[in-house]
C-alpha positions in Angstrom: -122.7 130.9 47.9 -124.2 134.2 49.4 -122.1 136.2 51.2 -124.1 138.1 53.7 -121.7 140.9 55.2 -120.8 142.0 51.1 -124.5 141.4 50.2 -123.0 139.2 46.5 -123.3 135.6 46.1 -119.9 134.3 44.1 -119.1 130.2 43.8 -116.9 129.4 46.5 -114.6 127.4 44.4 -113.5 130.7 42.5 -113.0 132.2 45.7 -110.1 129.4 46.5 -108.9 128.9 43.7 -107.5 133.0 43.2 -106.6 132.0 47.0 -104.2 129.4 45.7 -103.1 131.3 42.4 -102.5 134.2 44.8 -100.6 132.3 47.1 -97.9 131.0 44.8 -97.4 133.9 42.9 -97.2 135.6 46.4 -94.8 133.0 47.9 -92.7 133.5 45.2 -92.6 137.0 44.3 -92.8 138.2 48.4 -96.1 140.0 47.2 -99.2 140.1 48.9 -101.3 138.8 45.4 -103.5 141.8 45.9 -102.6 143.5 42.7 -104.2 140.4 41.3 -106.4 139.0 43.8 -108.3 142.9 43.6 -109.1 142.8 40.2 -110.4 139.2 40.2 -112.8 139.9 43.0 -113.6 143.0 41.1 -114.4 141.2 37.9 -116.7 138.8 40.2 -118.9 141.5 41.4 -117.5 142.0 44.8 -117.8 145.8 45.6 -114.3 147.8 45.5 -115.0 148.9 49.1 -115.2 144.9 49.8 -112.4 144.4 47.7 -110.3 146.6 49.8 -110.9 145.2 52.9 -111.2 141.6 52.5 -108.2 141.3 50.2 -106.2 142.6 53.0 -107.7 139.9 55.5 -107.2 137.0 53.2 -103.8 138.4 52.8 -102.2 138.4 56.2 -103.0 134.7 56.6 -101.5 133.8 53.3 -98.3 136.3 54.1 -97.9 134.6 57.3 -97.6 130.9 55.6 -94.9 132.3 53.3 -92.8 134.2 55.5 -92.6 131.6 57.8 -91.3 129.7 54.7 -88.7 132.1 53.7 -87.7 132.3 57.1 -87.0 129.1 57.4 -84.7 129.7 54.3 -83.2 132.4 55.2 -84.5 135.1 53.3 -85.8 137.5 56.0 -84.0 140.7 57.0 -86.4 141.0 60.5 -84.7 144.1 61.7 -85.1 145.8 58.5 -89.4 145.1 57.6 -89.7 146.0 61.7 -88.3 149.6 61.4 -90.3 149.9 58.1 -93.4 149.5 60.2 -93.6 153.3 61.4 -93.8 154.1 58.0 -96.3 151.5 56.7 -98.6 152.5 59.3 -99.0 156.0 58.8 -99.5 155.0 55.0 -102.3 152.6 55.5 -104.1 154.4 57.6 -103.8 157.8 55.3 -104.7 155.3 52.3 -108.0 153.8 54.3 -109.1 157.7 55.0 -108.9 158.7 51.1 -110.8 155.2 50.6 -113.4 156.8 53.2 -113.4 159.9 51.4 -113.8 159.0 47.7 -117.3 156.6 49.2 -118.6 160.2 50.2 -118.3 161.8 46.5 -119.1 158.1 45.0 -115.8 157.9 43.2 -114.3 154.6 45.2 -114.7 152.4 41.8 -113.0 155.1 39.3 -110.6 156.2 41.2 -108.7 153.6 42.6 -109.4 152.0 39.0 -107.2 154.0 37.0 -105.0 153.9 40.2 -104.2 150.5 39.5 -103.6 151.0 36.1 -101.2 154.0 35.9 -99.0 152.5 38.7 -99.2 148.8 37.8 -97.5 149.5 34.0 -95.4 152.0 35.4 -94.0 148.8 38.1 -93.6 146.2 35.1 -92.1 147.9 32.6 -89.6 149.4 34.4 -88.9 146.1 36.2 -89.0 144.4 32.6 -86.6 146.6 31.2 -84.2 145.9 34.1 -84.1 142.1 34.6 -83.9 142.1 30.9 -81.0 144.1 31.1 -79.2 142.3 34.1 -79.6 138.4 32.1 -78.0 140.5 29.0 -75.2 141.7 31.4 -74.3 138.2 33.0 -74.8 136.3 29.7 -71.9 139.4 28.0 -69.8 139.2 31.4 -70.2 135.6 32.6 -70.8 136.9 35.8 -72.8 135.3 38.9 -76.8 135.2 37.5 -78.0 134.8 41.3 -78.0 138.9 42.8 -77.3 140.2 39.3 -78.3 143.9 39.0 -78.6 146.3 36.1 -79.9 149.2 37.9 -78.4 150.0 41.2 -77.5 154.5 40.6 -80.4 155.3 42.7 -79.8 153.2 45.6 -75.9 154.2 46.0 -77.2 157.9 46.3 -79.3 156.6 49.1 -76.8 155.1 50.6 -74.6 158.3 50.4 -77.1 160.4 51.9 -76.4 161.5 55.2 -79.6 162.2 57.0 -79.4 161.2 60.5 -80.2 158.8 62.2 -78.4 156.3 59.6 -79.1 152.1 60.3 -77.2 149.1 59.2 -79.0 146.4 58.2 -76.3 143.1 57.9 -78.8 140.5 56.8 -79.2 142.7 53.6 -75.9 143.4 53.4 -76.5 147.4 54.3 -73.7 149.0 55.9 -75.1 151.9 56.4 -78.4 153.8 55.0 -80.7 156.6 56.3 -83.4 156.1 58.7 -85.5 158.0 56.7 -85.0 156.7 53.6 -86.0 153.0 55.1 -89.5 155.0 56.7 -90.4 156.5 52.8 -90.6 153.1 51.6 -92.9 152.2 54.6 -95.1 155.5 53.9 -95.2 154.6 50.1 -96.5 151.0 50.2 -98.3 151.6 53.2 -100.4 154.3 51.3 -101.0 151.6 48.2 -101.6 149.3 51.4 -104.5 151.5 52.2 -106.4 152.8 49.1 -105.4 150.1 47.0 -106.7 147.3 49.3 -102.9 145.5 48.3 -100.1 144.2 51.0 -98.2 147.5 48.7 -95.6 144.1 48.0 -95.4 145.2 44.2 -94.3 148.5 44.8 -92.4 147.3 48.0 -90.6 144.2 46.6 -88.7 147.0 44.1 -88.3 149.8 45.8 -86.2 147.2 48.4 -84.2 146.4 45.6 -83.7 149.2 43.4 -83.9 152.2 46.2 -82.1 150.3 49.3 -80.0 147.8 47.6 -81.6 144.9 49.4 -80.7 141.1 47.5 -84.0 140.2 45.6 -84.1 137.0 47.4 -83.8 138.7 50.9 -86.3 141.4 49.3 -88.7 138.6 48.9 -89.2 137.2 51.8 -88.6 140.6 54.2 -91.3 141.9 51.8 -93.7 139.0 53.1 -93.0 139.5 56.5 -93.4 143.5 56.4 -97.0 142.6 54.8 -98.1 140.2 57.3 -97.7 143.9 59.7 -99.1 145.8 57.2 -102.2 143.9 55.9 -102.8 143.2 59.2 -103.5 146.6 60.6 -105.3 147.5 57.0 -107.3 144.1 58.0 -108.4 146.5 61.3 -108.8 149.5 60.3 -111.0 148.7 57.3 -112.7 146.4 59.3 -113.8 148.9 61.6 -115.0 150.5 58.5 -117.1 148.1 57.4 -115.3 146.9 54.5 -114.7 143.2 55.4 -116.6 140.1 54.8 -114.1 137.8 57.2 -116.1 134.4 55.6 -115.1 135.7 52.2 -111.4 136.3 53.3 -111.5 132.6 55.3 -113.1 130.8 52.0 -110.0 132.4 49.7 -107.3 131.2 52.8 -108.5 127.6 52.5 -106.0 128.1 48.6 -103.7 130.4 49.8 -102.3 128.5 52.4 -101.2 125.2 50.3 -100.0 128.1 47.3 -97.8 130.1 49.6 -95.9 127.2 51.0 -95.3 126.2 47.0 -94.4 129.2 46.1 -91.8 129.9 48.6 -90.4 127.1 48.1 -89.8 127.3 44.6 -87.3 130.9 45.1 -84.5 128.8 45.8 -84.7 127.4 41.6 -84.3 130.7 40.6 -81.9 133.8 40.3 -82.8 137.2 41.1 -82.9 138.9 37.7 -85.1 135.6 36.2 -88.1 136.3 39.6 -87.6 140.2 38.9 -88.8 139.3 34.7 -91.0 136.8 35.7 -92.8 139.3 38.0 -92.9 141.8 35.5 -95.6 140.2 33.7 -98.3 140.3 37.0 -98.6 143.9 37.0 -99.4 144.2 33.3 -102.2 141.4 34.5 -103.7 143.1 36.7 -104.0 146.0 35.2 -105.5 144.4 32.0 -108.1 143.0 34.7 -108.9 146.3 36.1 -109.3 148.1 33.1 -111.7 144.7 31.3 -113.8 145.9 34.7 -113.6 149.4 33.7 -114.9 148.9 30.3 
């Protein structure tokens, strides 16, 4: 099938089914898939710029499917992924400029390449070596598997730090954190959100954990919910770049949709330190499929 906006022609049917594989993995990680869905669509022959922008449209449709899902289940902190919105807004739109900026020196593919890479194995093996940890812990201790966490020093100095204005955020179970703090994880995966062409869920969905202390089931699905905002507005302004083919993005929804709703569904089977290992592995994925491209 020729796409005419991107100028490629890629079968259809590959196009939904990284939709669907996207969708569960993102329904049930709270990512956006992008870290995936990018590379695959790079490995096609879709153009990075393309990749970017059309990722983050097929995206927000798939994040909306899941978070409503997750809602439903209770495993949205609303209050917290709104007030993370200042920050993921400046970030995407800093992130789409440097995208704009590395097509004027003809770097887009290189750069944002070894991107990926370095920050992709940096994610899972640092979130390996934790969840490994935490199942060692609560098979030693007996304790409860379900919020289990081996690695919690950096967000109690968050906590502690009294930079006003300081939030509470109940549904997370956050008495009391800096304003501040809450808007640098915004800025940081918004920034990802922008160059990357990603919903920034693989950097978010850990930083909620391990920086702010938020449950990893609640991180999950508030994670879906702040990408639904944040795709969404890279959706715009790349679009008003040029760097979306919307049929592309609506071919990969018809998947996403059905894999979303399964993958969402499927949190509840699991304790947090088992989804934090089992996501451990995508990063290492996609960053094996970048660098295949690469080479």
């Amino acid at each position: 099938m020729t796409f005419p906006i991107s100028g490629v022609t890629v079968d259809p049917f590959v196009l939904a089914g990284i939709g669907f594989a996207v969708g569960v993995l993102g329904g049930f990680f709270g990512v956006g898939g992008g870290f995936i869905a990018g590379p695959l669509m790079f490995w096609a022959g879709v153009p990075m710029h393309f990749v970017v922008g059309t990722d983050l449209a097929h995206m927000t449709g798939k994040s909306i499917v899941a978070a409503r899902r997750h809602r439903a289940l209770g495993h949205v902190d609303i209050k917290l992924g709104l007030v993370m919105v200042g920050g993921t807004v400046l970030g995407v739109e800093g992130g789409a400029r440097i995208v704009e900026m590395l097509k004027r020196i003809e770097a887009v593919e290189t750069v944002i390449g070894v991107a990926y890479i370095v920050v992709l194995v940096i994610i899972g093996t640092f979130t390996a070596w934790e969840s490994l940890h935490a199942l060692r812990v609560v098979r030693r201790d007996r304790l409860d598997a379900r919020e289990a966490l081996a690695f919690d020093g950096i967000a109690r100095r968050v906590r502690r730090l009294n930079l006003p204005p300081m939030v509470s955020f109940p549904a997370s179970g956050i008495a009391t954190v800096s304003l501040w703090a809450v808007l640098g994880v915004g800025f940081i995966t918004g920034l990802l959100t922008g160059v990357l062409g990603v919903g920034g869920g693989f950097v978010r969905m850990p930083l909620l954990i391990y920086v702010l202390g938020v449950p990893t089931h609640v991180a999950v699905g508030t994670d879906l919910f702040e990408i639904v905002i944040s795709a969404g507005f890279g959706t715009v302004t790349h679009a008003l770049k040029g760097n979306v083919d919307i049929l592309m993005a609506l071919v990969m929804q018809t998947g996403a949709a059905l894999g979303a709703q399964l993958g969402a569904t499927s949190t509840r089977f699991f304790a947090g330190p088992r989804i934090r290992l089992l996501f451990s592995v995508l990063p290492f994925i996609g960053a094996a499929l970048v660098a295949a491209r690469l080479w």
